[in-house]
N, C-alpha and C positions, 0 to 999 in steps of 0.2 A: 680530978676535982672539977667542980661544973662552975663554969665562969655566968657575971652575972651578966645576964643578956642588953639589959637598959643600961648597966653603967658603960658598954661599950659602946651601945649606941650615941651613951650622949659622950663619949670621947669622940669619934668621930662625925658628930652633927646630923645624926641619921634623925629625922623626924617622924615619929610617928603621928598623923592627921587623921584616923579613924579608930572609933572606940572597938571595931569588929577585924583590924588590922592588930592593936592592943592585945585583945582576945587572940587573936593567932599565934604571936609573940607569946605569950605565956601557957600556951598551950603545951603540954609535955606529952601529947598522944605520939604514938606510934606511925601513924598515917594520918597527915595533915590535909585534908584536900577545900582549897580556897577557889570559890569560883565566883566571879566579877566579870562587868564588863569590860571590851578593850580598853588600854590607856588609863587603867585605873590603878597602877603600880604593884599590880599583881607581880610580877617576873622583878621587879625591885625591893618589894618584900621577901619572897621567898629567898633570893641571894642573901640577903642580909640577916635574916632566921637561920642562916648557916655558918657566920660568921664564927660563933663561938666552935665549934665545931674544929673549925680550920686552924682554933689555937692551943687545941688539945691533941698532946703529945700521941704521934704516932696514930693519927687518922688517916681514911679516906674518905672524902667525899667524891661521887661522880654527879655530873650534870649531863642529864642525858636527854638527848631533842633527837629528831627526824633525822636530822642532821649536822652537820661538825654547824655550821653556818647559822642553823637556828639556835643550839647550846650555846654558842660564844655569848648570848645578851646576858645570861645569869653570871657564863664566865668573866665575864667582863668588868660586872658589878662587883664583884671578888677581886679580882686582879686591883682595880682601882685602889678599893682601902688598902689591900692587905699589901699591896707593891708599890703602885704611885703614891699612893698615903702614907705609909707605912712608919716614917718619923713619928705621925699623930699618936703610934702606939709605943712609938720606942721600937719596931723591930727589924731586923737585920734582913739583908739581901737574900733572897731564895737561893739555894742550894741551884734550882735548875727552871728554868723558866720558858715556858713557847707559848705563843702565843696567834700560830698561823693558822685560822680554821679553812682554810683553802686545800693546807696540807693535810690536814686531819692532828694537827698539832697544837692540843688546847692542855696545856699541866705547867702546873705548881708544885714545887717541893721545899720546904724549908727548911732549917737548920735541927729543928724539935721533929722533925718525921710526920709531921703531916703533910699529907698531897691533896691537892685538887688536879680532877681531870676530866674532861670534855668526852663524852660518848657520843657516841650516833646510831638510830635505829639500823641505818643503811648496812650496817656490822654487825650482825647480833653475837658473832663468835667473839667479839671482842670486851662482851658481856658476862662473860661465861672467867669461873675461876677464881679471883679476888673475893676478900672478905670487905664488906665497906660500912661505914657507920652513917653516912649520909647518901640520901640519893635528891636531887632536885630535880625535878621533870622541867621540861622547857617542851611550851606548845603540847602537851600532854595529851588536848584533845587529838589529836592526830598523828598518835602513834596506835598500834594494833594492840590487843588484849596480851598477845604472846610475848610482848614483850615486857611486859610486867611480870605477870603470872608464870612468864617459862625463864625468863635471865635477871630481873632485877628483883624481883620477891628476895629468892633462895640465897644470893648475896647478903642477904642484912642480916640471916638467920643467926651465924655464928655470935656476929658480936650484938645482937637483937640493935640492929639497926634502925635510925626512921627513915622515915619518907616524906619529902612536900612535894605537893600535886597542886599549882596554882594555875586555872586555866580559863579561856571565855568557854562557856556553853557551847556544843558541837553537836549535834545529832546523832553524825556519826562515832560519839565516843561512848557508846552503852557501859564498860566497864569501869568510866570515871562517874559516870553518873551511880552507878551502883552502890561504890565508893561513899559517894556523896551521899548519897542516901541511906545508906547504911550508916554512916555519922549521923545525919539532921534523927534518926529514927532512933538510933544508941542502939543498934544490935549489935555492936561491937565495941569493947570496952577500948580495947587500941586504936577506936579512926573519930577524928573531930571537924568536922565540916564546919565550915565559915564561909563567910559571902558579904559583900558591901558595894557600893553603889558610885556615881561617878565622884563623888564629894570626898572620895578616900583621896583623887589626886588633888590639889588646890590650883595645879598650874590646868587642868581640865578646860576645855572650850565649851562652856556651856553653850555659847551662842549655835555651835555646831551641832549640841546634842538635840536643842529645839531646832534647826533646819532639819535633823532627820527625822527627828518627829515630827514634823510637819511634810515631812516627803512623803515617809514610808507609812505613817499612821501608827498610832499610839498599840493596834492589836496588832499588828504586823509580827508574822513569826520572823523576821532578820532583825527586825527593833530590837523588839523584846528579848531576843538570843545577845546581840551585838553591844547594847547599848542599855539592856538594862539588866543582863546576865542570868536570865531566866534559861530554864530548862523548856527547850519547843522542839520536839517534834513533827517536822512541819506537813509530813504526809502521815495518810490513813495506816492503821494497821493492816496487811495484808486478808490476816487470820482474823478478821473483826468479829468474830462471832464467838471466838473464845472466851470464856468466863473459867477463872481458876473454881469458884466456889460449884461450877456445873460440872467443868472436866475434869479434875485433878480427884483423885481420888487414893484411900488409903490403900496399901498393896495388898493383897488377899493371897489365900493359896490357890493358882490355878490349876483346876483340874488336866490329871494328864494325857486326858482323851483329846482335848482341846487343838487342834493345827496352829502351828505358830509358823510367822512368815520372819524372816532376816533380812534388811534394808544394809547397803552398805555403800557408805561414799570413802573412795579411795583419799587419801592425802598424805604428802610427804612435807612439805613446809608450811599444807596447811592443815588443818587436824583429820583424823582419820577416826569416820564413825562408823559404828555399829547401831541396828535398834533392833528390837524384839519386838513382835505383837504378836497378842492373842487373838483367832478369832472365836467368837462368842457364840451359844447357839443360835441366836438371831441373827448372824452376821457382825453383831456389833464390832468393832473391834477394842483391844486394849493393848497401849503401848506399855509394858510394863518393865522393861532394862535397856541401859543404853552403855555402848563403852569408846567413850570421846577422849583420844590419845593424842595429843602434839610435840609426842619425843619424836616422829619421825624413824620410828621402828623399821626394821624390813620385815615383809611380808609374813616369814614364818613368825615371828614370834606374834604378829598380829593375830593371827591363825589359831596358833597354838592358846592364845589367852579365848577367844571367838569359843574355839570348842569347848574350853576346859568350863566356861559359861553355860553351854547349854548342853549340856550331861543330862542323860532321861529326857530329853524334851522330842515333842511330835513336831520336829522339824521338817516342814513342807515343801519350804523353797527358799532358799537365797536369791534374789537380786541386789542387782549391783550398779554401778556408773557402768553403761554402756560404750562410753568415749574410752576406756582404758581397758581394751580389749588383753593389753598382756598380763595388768594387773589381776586382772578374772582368770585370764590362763594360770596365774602364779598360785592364786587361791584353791584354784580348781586340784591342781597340783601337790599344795597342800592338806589336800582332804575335807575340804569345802566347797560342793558340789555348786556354781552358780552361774544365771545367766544373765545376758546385759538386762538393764532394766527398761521400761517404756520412761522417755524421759521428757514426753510432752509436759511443757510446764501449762499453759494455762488450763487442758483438760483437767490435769491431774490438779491442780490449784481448787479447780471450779467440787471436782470431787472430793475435796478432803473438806471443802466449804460446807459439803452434801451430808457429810458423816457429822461433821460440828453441829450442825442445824437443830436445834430442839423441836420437833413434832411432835403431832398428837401418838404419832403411832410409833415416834421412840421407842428409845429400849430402858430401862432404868440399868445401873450399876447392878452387875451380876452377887454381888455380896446381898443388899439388901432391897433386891427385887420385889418380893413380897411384903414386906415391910410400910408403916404408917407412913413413910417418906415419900415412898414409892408412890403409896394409893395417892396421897396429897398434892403431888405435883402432876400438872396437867399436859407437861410436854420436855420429852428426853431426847438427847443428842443418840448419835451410835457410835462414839467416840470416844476414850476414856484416857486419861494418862497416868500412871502412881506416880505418885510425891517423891518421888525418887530420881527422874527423871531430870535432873536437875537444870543438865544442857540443853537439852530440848524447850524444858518451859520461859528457859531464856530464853532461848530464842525466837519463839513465838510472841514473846514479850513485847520485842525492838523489832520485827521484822515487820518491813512496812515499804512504801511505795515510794520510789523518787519521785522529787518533786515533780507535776507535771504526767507521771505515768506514762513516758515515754516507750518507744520499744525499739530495741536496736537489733535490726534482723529479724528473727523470730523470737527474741530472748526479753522477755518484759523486765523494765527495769527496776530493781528492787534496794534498800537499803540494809543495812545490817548482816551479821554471819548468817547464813543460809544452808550450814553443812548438814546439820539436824534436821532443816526444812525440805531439803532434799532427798536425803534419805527418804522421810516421812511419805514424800511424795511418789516413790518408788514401791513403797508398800502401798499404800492406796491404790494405786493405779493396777495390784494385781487382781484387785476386786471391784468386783461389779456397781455398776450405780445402786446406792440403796434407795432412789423413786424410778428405780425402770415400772412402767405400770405394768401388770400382770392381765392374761386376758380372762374379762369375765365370764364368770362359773356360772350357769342357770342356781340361783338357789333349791334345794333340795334336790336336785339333779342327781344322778351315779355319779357324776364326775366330782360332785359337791362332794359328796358322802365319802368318794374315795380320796376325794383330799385332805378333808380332816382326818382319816386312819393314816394317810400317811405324816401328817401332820403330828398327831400322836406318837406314832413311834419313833418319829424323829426324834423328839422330843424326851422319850423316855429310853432312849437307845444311845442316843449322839453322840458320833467320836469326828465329828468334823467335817466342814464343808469345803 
């Protein structure tokens, strides 16, 4: 039986002060995700959206932050009504109570069988197994993708669980903004995004919100992120020259004369990628399969998926992360012949810049080269990705520059997942610059003439460069 959410709030004097905090309250979506600026009773609302929850028989709720330390503010808000309060509802002492996040000991249980219980990123095995019907994120921006997507998703499945995700604006949290965006847009009929301003809290310091406006300035990427709960990305995109509507393309059948190259970044805790590229008769290249795992496999079965992928393919070369010479051994081992890669990042950075570039003397999409499309545009990248690719175009998405552009070592500093980018960059790097200039031909010369014949047969022969 679903309890009714405002008569409990006005038994226990919960106020709601914004009409877009109201909205989130009767909201029944699947995944909640609320993003405001600090101090605007985000982590107070969302505790108390779980209320009912906690009075239905035989639940769990977890609350899960960074850490035991950062979860206990949601747990907390909980603990309050439903323990120190708890006459206001008429209810009985908990069956088991702790309350130390020092010890990692944040749970409730009560006489009806539902629990509350305090997680932390720091443990992700302690994630793993339980069925739960609520999850509350605490500090949300500053947990890793994996831990949603790989332990707290697959928990809510059984008993079609929700989720709140109430958090400030972070740069580094790409897959709450996702989230987010994915509600504000409605491609997803389960997620409802909400957002409100400092007027949600009433006790709020206005006076303080104008001193930081008047410090940091009204465009200021910390303002606007901190204080008025905008979404800022405060550095450039790395790959700024990418355009979905120029690179991304639909997936074709590639011919199998074609040389394909295999990029591979090792990862055990953090994901382990594979990518494919074609290269084109012009050089062009085309990334067209990717296989991004974050089970944490061992090597064979990595292997064994790797080959069972490219079956008939004009497989030319594997590289690989350089730095894990026995992981290469293992693979090698396995029956995937590879060697380290070149792992210069800014060369390799500057050259995949080189392939993205639309020039005049581009390459169009090998599907419809000839084509009205073709003739009509004035200047083609050498770089292609299929819509498929899914991890990758994320990541190109968010991958961007720490603030400043700092470089530690020889390692330039960069933000966002970069497993994809790296790989990518491992393929790149086994091919040549495509503006090396070429030395000029006398026109009409023998040498001219023999270059166009060969030219031609390339062309009408070609099984790969």
């Amino acid at each position: 039986m679903k309890l009714d959410k405002f008569k409990l709030f006005d038994l226990i004097g919960y106020k709601v002060h914004h009409r877009n905090i109201r909205r989130f309250h009767e909201s029944d979506a699947r995944i909640k995700v609320a993003v405001a600026p600090r101090r605007t009773s985000k982590s107070y609302s969302a505790a108390h959206d779980g209320l009912d929850v906690c009075l239905m028989p035989n639940t769990r709720t977890w609350i899960v932050g960074p850490s035991y330390s950062l979860a206990e503010k949601e747990f907390r808000y909980i603990h309050d009504v439903l323990v120190i309060k708890r006459e206001k509802l008429g209810l009985p002492k908990p069956v088991s109570c702790m309350t130390n996040a020092r010890s990692g000991q944040l749970y409730i249980k009560w006489p009806w069988g539902a629990v509350v219980e305090g997680k932390t990123a720091d443990r992700p095995e302690s994630l793993l197994g339980d069925a739960v019907d609520r999850v509350i994120y605490s500090e949300a921006a500053q947990l890793p993708r994996a831990i949603h997507e790989r332990y707290v998703a697959p928990t809510l499945i059984t008993k079609k669980g929700t989720c709140v995700i109430a958090t400030t604006p972070d740069s580094g949290a790409e897959w709450v903004y996702e989230l987010y965006q994915a509600g504000v847009e409605g491609l997803h009929e389960g997620i409802e995004s909400f957002t409100w301003d400092i007027s949600a809290n009433p006790e709020y310091p206005v006076e303080e919100f104008e001193k930081a406006k008047k410090l940091y300035g009204a465009d200021s990427p910390a303002f606007r992120e901190q204080y008025m709960g905008e979404w800022v990305f405060y550095s450039g995109l790395v790959y700024n020259t990418f355009n979905k509507d120029l690179h991304v393309i639909e997936p074709f059948d590639i011919p199998q004369a074609w040389p394909r190259i295999r990029g591979i970044d090792f990862g055990h805790r953090d994901p382990f990628v594979c990518l494919w590229c074609a290269v084109g008769p012009s050089g062009e290249l085309y990334f067209y399969r990717e296989y991004h795992n974050r089970e944490g496999l061992p090597m064979k079965q990595h292997a064994s998926i790797i080959k069972e992928k490219s079956v008939g393919e004009n497989i030319t070369q594997t590289v690989a992360d350089s730095e894990s010479s026995q992981s290469i051994d293992d693979l090698c081992s396995e029956g995937i012949p590879a060697f380290g890669a070149d792992k210069k990042r800014e060369e390799g950075r500057l050259k995949v810049l080189e392939y993205m570039m639309p020039t005049d003397d581009g390459t169009p999409p090998f599907p419809f080269r000839d084509t009205a499309q073709a003739v009509a545009r004035n200047k083609w990248p050498r770089m292609y990705f299929f819509n498929t690719m899914k991890e990758t175009l994320r990541e190109i998405k968010f991958f961007r520059w720490k603030e400043g552009r700092k470089v530690e070592g020889d390692r330039e500093k960069t933000e966002g997942e970069d497993h994809c980018m790296d790989t990518m960059r491992y393929i790149v790097n086994t091919r040549p610059s495509p503006f090396v200039e070429a030395r000029k031909i006398p026109a009409y010369s023998f040498n001219y003439y023999l270059n166009k014949l060969k030219s031609s047969k390339f062309a009408q022969n070609y099984i790969g460069a």
